[in-house]
VEXMI-477888 format. One record per residue (C-alpha): residue in three letters; x, y, z. Coordinates in steps of 0.2 Angstrom, whole numbers, plus 5000, padded with zeros to 4 digits. Each point is the difference from the previous one (the first is absolute). Last residue first. Layout:
ALAXYZ;...
% end
This chain:
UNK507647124684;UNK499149915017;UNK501749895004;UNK501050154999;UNK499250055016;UNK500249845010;UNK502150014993;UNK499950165007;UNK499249965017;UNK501649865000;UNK501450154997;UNK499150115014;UNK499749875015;UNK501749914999;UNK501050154999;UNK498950085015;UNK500849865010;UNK501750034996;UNK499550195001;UNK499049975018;UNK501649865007;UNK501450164997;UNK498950105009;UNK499649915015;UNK502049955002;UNK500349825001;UNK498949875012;UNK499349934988;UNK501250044986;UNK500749835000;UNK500349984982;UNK499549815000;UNK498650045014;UNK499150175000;UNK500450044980;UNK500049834992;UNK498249985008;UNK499550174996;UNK500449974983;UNK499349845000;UNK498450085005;UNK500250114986;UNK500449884985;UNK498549925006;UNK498750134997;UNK500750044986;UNK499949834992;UNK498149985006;UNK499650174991;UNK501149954981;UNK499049845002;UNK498450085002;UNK500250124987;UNK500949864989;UNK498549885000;UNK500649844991;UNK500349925015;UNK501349854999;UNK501850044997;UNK500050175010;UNK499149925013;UNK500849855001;UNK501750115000;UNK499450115015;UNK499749845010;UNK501849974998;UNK500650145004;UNK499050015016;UNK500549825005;UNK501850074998;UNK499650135011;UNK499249915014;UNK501649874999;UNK500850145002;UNK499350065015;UNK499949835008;UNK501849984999;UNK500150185007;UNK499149945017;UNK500949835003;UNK500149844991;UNK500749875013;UNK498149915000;UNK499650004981;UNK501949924997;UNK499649865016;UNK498449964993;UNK500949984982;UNK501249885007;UNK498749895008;
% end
């Protein structure tokens, strides 16, 4: 009964976390179990950007922030990840 009552008072940036902590967490099974470092090295990327733009738009609260300032935090999580996808192939 006490864990229905922690799920239901959890609110938006509970759930958030969570989310990103399951992300990690998936990102180690991935690093620790495919032997593919192409496709490890892609899938990794891919998730270090989303939670970018998650840490971005609701821990650093830049949602609603100056349009500039939000495209290079954003931007910062497109470029460094599309390096790591490039380095990945050499």
């Amino acid at each position: 009964m006490k864990a229905i009552n922690i799920i239901k008072s959890m609110g938006k940036l509970e759930w958030f976390l969570a989310a990103l902590i399951a992300i990690t967490l998936l990102n180690t099974f991935l690093g620790e179990q495919f032997s593919s470092t192409t496709l490890v090295s892609i899938l990794i990327a891919l998730t270090v950007t989303y939670k970018g733009f998650i840490v971005i738009d609701h821990f650093m609260e830049l949602k609603g922030a100056n349009k500039n300032l939000r495209f290079l935090m954003r931007l910062y999580f497109v470029i460094f990840p599309s390096l790591i996808i490039v380095s990945a192939f050499y």
